[in-house]
C-alpha positions in Angstrom: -20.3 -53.2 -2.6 -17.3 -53.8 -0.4 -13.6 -52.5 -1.8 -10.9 -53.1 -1.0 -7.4 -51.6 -1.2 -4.4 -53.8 -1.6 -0.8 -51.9 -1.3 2.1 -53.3 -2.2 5.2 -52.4 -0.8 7.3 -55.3 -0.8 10.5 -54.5 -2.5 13.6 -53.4 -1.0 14.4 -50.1 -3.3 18.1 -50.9 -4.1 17.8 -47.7 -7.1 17.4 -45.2 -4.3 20.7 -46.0 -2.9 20.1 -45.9 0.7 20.4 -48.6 3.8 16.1 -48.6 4.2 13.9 -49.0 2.1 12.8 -46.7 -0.5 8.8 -46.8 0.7 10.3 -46.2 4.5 11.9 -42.4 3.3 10.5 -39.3 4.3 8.8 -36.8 1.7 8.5 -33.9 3.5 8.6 -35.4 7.0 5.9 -38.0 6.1 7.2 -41.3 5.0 6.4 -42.3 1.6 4.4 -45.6 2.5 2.6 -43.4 5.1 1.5 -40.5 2.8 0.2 -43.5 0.0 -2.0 -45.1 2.8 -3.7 -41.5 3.6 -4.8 -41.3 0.4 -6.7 -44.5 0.5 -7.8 -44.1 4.1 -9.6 -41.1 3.3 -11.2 -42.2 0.2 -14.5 -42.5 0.7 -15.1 -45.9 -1.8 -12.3 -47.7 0.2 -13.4 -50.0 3.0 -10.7 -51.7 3.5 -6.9 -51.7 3.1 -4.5 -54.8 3.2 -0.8 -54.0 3.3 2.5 -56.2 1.9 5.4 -55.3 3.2 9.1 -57.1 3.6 9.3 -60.1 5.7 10.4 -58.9 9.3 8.7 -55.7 8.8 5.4 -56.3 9.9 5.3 -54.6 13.6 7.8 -52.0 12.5 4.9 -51.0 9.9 2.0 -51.6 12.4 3.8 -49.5 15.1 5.7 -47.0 12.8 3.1 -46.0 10.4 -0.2 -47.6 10.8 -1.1 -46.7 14.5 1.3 -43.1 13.8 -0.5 -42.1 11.2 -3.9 -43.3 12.4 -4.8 -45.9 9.2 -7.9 -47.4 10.8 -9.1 -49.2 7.7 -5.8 -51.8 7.7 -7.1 -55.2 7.9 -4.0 -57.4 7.1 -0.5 -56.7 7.2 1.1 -59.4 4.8 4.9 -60.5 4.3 5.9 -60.2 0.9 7.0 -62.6 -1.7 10.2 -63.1 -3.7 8.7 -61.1 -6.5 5.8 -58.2 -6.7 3.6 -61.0 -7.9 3.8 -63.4 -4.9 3.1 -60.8 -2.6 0.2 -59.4 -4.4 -0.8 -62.7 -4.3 -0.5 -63.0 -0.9 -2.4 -60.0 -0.4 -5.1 -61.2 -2.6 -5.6 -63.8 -0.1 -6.9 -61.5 2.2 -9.4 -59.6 0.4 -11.7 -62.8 -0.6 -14.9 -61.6 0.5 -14.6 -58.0 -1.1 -16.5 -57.7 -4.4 -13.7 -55.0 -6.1 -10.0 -54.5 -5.2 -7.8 -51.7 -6.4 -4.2 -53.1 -6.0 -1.7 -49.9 -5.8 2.4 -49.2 -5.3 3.3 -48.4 -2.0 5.8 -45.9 -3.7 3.0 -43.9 -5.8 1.9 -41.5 -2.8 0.3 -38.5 -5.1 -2.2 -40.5 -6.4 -5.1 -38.8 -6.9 -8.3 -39.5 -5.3 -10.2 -39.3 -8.3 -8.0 -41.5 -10.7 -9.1 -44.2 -7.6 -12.6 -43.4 -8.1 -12.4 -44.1 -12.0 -10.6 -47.5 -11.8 -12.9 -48.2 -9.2 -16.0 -47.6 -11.4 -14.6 -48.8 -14.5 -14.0 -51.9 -12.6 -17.5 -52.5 -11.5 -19.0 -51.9 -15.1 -16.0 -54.0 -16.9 -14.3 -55.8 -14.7 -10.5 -54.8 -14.7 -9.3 -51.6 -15.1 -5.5 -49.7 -14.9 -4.7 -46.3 -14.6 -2.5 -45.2 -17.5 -0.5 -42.1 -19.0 -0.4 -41.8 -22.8 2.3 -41.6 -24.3 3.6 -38.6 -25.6 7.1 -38.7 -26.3 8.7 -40.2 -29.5 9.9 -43.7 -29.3 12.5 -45.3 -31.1 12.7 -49.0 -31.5 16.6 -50.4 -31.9 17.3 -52.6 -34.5 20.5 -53.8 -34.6 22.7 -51.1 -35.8 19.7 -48.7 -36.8 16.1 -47.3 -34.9 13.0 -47.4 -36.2 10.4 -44.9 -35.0 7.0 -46.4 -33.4 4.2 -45.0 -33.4 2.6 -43.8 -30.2 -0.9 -43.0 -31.0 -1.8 -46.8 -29.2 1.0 -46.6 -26.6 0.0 -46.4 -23.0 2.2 -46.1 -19.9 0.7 -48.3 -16.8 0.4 -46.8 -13.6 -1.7 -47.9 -10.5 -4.0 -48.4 -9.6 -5.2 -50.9 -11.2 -8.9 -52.3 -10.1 -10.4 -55.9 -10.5 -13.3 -57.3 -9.7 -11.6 -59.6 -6.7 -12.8 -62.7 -7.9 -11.5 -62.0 -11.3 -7.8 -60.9 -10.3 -8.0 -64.2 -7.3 -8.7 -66.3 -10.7 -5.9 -64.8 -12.9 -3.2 -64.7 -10.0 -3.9 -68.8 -9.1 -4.0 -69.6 -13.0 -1.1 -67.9 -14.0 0.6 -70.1 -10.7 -0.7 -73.5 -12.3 0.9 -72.0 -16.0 4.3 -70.5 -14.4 3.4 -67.5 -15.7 5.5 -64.1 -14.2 3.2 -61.1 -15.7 5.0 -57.2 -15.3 1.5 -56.1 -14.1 -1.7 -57.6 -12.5 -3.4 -56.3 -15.6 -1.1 -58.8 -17.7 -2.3 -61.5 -16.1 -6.0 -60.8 -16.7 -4.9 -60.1 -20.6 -3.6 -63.4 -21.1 -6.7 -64.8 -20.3 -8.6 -62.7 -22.8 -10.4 -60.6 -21.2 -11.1 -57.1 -21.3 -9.1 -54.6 -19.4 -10.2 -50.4 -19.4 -7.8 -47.7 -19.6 -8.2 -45.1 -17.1 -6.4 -42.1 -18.3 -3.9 -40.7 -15.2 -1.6 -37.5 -14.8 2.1 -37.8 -15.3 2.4 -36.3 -11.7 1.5 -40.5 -10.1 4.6 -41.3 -9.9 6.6 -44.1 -8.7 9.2 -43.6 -6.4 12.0 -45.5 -7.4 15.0 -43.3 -7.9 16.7 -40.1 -6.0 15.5 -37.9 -8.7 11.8 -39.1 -8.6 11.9 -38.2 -4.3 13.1 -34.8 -5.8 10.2 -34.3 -8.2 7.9 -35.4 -5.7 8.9 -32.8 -3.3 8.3 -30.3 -6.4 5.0 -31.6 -6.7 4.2 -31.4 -3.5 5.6 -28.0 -2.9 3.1 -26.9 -5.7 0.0 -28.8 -4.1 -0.2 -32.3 -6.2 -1.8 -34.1 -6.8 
């Protein structure tokens, strides 16, 4: 059964506050985008990888991280869309003939290998799966001038990756472009359509890289041997 890996790392990371892109930064002298790549080029249930990257970046990428770091499985490197959802899309595109794709931030690069296995395999039995963190602090819902205390015990944070069969998440991505429909996830736009969607429970230590304080933690976790 052919998988695929399809990273996304489109976006221009305005949050982190410098001139390059957040996915371009060094975490301990290994660009982010590099060290997220590794993970999935040395898994052994990946067989391929499509990349989407900014428009323009495409040999900067090829040159700079792909032949660098040695990232043999890369079949495509794709421009991004205007939004995460066009450029997974695009991505998508590439990835036709694969029977199960596990679609994953560019900026999540402590991943672990075995949350990819589960999505992978929960995937296959179900057909779409996402890689979650429960929730475990106390949320507060505002309302108006007062909160009102929801209750977790249902509450999931989504992560990547998340794993489709590729026929399934190629459906969901064209229908929700017939609808006009702009989902937060790729999960959300297999929901709509009423279909089943497992929760693969993750660590809180897969985390995205958006902010100056999460390149900080991720050092920490590193430093520590995470994932």
């Amino acid at each position: 059964m052919t998988c695929a890996a399809l990273v996304t790392a489109g976006g221009q990371g305005k949050r982190m506050g410098h001139e390059i892109p957040k996915q371009y930064l060094d975490l301990q002298g290994i660009p982010i985008l590099a060290r997220t790549l590794i993970v999935f080029e040395t898994h052994p249930m990946i067989d391929i990888i499509v990349l989407t990257v900014p428009r323009g970046d495409e040999a900067y990428c090829r040159d700079q991280l792909v032949s660098r770091f040695g990232i043999s499985k890369i079949r495509s490197i794709v421009p991004g869309g205007d939004t995460r959802q066009q450029s997974v899309c695009n991505g998508l595109e590439k990835v036709t003939d694969t029977e199960i794709v596990a679609i994953h931030d560019g900026v999540r690069p402590l991943v672990a290998a075995e949350t990819i296995s589960r999505t992978i395999n929960a995937a296959r039995a179900i057909g779409a799966s996402v890689a979650c963190a429960p929730v475990r602090d106390t949320v507060k819902k505002k309302q108006g001038e007062h909160l009102e205390t929801i209750s977790r015990s249902n509450l999931w944070l989504a992560h990547t990756p998340q794993a489709f069969r590729t026929s399934l998440i190629l459906d969901a991505h064209r229908r929700a472009i017939d609808d006009n429909f702009m989902g937060t996830d790729d999960a959300s736009l297999v929901e709509r359509l009423g279909l089943p969607v497992a929760i693969v429970e993750d660590t809180c230590t897969n985390l995205k890289i958006t902010t100056p304080d999460d390149l900080n933690l991720a050092e920490i976790l590193l430093r520590q041997g995470e994932p």
